[in-house]
N, CA, C and O atoms as a GROMACS GRO file, in nm:
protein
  328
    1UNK      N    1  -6.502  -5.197 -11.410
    1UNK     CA    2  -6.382  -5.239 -11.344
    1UNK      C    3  -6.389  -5.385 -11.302
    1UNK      O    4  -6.296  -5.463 -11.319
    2UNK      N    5  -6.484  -5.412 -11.255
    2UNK     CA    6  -6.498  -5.574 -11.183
    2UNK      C    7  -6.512  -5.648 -11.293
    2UNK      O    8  -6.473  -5.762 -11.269
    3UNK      N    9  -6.560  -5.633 -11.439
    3UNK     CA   10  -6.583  -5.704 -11.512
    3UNK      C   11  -6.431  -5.723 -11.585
    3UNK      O   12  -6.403  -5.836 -11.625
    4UNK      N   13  -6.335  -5.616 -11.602
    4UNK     CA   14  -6.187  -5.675 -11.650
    4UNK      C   15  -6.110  -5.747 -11.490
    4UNK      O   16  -6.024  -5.834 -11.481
    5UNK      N   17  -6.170  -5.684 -11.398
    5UNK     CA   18  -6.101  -5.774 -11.285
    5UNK      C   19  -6.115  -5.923 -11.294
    5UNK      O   20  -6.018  -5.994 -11.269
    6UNK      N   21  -6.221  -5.970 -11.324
    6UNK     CA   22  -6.264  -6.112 -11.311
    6UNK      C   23  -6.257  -6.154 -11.498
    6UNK      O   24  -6.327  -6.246 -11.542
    7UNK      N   25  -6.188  -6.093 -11.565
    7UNK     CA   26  -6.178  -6.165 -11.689
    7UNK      C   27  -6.060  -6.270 -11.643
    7UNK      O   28  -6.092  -6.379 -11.691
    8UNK      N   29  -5.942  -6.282 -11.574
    8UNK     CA   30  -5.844  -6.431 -11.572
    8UNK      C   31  -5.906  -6.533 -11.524
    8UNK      O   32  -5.890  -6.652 -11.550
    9UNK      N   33  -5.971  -6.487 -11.460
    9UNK     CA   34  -6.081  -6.626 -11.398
    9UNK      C   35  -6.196  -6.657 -11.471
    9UNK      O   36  -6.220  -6.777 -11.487
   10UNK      N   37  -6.281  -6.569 -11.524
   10UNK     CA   38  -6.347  -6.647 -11.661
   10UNK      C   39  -6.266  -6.729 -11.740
   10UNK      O   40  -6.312  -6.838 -11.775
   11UNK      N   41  -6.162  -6.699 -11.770
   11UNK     CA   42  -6.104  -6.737 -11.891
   11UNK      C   43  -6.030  -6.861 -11.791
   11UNK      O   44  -5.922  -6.897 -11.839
   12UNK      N   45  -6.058  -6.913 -11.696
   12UNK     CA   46  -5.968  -7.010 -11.630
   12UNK      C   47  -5.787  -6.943 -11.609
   12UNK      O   48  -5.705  -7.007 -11.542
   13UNK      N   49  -5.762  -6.846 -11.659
   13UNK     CA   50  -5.635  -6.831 -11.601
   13UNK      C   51  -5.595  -6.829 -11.471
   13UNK      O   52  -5.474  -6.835 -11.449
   14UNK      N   53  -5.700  -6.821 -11.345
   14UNK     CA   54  -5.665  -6.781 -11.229
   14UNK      C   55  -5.808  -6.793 -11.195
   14UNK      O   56  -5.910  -6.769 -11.259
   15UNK      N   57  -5.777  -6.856 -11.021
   15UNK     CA   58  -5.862  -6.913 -10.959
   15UNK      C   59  -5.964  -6.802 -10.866
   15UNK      O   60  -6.077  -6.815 -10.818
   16UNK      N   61  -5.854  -6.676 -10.866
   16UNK     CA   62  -5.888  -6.592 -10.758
   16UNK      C   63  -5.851  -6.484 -10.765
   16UNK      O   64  -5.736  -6.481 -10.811
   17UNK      N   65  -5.918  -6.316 -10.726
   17UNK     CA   66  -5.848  -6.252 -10.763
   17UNK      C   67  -5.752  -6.218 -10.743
   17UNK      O   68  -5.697  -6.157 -10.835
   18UNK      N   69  -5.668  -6.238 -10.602
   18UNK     CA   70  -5.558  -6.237 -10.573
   18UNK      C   71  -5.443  -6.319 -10.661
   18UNK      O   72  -5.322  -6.315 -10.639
   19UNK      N   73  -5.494  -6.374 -10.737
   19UNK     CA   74  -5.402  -6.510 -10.866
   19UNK      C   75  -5.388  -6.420 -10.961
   19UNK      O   76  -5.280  -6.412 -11.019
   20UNK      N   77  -5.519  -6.316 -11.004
   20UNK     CA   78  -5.496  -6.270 -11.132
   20UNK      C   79  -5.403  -6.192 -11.187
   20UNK      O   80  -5.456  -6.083 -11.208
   21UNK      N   81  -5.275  -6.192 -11.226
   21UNK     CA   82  -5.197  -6.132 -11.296
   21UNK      C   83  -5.222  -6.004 -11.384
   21UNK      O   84  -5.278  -6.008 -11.493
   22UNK      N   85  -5.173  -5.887 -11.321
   22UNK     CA   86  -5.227  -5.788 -11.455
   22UNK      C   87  -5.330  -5.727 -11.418
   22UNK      O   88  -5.343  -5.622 -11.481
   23UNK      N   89  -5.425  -5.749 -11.329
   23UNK     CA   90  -5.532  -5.672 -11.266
   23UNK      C   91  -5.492  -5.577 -11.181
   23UNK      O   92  -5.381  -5.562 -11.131
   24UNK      N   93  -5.633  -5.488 -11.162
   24UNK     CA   94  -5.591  -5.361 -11.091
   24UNK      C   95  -5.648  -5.438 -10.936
   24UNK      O   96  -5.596  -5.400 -10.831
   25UNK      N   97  -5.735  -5.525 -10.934
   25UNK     CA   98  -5.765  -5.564 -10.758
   25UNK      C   99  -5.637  -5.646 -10.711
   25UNK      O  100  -5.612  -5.656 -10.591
   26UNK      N  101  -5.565  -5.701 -10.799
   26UNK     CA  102  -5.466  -5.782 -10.726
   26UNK      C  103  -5.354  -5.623 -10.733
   26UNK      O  104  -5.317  -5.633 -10.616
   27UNK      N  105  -5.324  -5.572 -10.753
   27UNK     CA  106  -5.266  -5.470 -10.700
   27UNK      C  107  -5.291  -5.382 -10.607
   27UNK      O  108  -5.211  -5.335 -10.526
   28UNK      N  109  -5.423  -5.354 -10.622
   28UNK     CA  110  -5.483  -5.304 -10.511
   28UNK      C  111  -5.498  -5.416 -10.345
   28UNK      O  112  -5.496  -5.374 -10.229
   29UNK      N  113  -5.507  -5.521 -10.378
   29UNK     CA  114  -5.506  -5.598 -10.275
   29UNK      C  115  -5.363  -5.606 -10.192
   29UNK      O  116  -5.340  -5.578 -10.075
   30UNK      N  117  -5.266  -5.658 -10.307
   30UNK     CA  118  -5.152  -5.667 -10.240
   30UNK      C  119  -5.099  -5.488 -10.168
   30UNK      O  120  -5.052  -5.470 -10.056
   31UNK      N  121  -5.118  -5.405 -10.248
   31UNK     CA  122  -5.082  -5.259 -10.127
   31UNK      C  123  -5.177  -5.255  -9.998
   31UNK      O  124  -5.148  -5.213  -9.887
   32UNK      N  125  -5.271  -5.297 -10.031
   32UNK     CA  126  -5.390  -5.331  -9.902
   32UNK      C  127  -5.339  -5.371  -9.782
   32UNK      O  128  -5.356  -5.325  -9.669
   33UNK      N  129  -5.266  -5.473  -9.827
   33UNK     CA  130  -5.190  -5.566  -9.748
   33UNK      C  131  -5.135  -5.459  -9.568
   33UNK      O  132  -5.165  -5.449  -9.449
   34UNK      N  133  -5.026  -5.397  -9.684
   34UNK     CA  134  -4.989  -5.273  -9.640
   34UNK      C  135  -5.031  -5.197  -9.588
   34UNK      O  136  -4.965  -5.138  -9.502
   35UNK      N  137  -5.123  -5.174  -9.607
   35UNK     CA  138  -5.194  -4.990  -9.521
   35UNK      C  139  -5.178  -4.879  -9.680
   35UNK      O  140  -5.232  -4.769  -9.684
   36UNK      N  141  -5.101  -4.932  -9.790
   36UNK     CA  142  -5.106  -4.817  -9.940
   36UNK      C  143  -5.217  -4.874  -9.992
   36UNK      O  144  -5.292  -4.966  -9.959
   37UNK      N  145  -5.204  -4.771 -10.111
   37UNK     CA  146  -5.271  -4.780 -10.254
   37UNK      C  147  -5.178  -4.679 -10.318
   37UNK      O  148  -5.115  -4.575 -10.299
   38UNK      N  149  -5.215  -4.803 -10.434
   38UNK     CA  150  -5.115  -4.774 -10.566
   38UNK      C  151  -5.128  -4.632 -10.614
   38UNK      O  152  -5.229  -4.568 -10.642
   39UNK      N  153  -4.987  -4.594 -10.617
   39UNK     CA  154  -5.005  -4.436 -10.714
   39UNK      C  155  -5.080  -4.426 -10.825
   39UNK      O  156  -5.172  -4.347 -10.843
   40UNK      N  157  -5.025  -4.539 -10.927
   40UNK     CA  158  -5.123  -4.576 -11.041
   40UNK      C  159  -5.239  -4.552 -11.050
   40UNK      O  160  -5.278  -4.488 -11.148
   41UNK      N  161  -5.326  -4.592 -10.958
   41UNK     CA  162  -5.443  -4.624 -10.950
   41UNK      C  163  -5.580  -4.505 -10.845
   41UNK      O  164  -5.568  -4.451 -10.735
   42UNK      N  165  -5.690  -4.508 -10.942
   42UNK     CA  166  -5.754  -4.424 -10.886
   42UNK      C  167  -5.778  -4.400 -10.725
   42UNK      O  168  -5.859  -4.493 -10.733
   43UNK      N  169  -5.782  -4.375 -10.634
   43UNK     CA  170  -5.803  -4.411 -10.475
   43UNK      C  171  -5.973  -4.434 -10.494
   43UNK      O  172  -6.045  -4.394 -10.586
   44UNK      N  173  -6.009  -4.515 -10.366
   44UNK     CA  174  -6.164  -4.531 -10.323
   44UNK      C  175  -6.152  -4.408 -10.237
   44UNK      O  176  -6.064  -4.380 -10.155
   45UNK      N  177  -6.269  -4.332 -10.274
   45UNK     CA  178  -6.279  -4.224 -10.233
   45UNK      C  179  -6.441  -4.212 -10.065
   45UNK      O  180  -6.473  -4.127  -9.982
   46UNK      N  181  -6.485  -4.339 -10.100
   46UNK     CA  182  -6.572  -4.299  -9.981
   46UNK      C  183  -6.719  -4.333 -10.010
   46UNK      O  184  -6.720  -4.382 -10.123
   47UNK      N  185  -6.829  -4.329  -9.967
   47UNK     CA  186  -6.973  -4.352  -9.979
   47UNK      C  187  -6.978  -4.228 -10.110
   47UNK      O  188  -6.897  -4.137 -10.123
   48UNK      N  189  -7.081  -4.252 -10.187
   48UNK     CA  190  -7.120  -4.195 -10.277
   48UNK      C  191  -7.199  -4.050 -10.260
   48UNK      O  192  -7.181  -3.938 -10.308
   49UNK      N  193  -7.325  -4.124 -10.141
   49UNK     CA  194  -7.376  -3.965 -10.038
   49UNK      C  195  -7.343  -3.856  -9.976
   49UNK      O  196  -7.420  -3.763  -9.952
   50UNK      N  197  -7.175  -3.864  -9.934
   50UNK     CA  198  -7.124  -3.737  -9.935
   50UNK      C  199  -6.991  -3.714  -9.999
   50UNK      O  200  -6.905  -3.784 -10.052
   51UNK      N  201  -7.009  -3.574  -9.971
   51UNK     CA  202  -6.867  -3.477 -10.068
   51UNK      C  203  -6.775  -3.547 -10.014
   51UNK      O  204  -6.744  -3.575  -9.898
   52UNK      N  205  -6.738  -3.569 -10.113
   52UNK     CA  206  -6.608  -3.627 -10.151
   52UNK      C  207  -6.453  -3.562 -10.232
   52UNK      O  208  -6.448  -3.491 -10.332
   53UNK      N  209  -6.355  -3.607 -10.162
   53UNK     CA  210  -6.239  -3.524 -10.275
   53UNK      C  211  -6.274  -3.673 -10.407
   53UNK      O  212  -6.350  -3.768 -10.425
   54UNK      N  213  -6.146  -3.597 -10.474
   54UNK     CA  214  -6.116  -3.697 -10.622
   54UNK      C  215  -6.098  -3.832 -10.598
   54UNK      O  216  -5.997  -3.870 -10.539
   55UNK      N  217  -6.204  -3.926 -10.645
   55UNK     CA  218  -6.168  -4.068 -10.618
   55UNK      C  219  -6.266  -4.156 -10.680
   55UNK      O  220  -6.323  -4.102 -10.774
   56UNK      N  221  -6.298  -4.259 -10.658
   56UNK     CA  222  -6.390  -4.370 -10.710
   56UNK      C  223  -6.472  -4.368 -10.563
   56UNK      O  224  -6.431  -4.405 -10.452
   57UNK      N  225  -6.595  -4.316 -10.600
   57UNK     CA  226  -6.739  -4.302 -10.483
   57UNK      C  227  -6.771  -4.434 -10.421
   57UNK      O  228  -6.893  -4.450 -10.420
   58UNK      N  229  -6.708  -4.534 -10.370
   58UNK     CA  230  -6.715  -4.626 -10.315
   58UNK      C  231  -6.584  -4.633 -10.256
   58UNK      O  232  -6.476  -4.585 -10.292
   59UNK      N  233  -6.624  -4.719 -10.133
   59UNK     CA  234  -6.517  -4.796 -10.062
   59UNK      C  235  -6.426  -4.938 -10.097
   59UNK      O  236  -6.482  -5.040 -10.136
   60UNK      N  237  -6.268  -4.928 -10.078
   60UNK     CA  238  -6.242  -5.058 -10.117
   60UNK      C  239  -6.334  -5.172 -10.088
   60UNK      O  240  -6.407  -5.225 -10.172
   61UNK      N  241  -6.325  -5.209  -9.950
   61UNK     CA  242  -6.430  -5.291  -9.931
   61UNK      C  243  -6.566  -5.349  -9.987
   61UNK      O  244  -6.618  -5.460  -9.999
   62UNK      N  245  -6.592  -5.237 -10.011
   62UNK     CA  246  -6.723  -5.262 -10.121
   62UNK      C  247  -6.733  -5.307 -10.255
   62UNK      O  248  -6.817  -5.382 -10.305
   63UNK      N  249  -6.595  -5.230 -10.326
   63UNK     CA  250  -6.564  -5.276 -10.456
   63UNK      C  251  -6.496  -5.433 -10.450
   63UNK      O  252  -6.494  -5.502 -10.552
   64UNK      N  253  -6.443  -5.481 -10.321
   64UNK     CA  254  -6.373  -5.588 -10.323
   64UNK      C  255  -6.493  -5.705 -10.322
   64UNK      O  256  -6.486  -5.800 -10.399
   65UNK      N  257  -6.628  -5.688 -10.209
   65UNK     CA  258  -6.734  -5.764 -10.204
   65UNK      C  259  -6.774  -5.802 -10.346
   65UNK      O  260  -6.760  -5.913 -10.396
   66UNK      N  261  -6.827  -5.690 -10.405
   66UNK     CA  262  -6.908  -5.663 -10.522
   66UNK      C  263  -6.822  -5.760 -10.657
   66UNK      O  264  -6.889  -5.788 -10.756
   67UNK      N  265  -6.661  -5.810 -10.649
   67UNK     CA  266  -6.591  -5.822 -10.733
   67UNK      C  267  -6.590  -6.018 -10.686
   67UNK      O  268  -6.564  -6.114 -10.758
   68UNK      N  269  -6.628  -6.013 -10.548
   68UNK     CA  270  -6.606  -6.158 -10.461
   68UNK      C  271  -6.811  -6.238 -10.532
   68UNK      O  272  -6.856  -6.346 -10.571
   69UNK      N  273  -6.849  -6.133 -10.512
   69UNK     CA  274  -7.042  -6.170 -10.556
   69UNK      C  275  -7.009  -6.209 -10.701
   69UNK      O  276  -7.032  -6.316 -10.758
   70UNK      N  277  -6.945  -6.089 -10.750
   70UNK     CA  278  -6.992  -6.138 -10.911
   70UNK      C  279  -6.873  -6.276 -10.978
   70UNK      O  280  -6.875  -6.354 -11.073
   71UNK      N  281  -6.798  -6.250 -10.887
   71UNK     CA  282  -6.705  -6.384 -10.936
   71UNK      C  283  -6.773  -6.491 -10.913
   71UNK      O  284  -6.777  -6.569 -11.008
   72UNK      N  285  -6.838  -6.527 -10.803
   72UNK     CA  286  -6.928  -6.666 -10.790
   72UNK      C  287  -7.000  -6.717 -10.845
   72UNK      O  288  -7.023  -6.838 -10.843
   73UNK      N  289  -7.068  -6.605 -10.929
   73UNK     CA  290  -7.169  -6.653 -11.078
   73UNK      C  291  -7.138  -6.729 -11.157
   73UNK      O  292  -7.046  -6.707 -11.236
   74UNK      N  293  -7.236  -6.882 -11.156
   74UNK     CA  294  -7.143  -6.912 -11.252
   74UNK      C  295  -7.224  -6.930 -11.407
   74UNK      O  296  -7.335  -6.983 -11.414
   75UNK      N  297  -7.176  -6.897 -11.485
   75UNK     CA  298  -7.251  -6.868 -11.610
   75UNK      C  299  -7.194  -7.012 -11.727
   75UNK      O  300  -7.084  -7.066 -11.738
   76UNK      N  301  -7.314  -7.036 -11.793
   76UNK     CA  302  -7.267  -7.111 -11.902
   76UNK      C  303  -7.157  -7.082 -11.955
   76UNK      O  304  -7.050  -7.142 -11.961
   77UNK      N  305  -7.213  -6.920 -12.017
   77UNK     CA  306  -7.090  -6.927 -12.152
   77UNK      C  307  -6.960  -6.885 -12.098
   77UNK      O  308  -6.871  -6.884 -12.182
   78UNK      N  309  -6.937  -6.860 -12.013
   78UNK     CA  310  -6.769  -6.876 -11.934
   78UNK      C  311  -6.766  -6.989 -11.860
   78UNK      O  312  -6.836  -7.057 -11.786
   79UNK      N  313  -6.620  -6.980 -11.927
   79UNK     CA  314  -6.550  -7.069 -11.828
   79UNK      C  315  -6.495  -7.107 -11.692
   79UNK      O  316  -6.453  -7.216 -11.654
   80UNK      N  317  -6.503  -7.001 -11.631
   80UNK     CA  318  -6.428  -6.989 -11.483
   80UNK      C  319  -6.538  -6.909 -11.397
   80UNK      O  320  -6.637  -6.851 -11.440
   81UNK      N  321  -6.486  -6.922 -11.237
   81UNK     CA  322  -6.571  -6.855 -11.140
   81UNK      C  323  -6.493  -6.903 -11.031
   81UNK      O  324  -6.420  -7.001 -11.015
   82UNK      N  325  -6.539  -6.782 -10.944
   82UNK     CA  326  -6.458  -6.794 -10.793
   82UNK      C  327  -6.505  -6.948 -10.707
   82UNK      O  328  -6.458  -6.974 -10.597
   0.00000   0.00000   0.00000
């Protein structure tokens, strides 16, 4: 997931993920905003260590860090980074 999240910003389309067009974190961010999450979209379901209903075993928060870390990398063969 973080790796198509941060493809507009490799590719220089967008500076940030909140810029990126077409992603699931800038949708998820902007309902964030809010207090929702997108119907579309899977819910963060919680720490991985316990039972959990249906969801993605992490917390937004966490997936949002983890998406903020790996954007900063900055790698030769791409072009872009947070």
């Amino acid at each position: 997931m973080a790796y198509v999240d941060l493809n507009p910003i490799r590719a220089k389309m967008a500076k940030t993920p909140e810029e990126s067009d077409h992603t699931s974190v800038k949708q998820r961010l902007t309902y964030a905003k809010e207090g929702k999450q997108p119907k579309q979209l899977l819910r963060f379901a919680g720490i991985p260590r316990q039972i959990m209903p249906k969801g993605l075993p992490f917390e937004l928060k966490s997936y949002l860090e983890l998406v903020e870390l790996t954007g900063r990398c900055i790698r030769e063969d791409k072009r872009g980074y947070i």
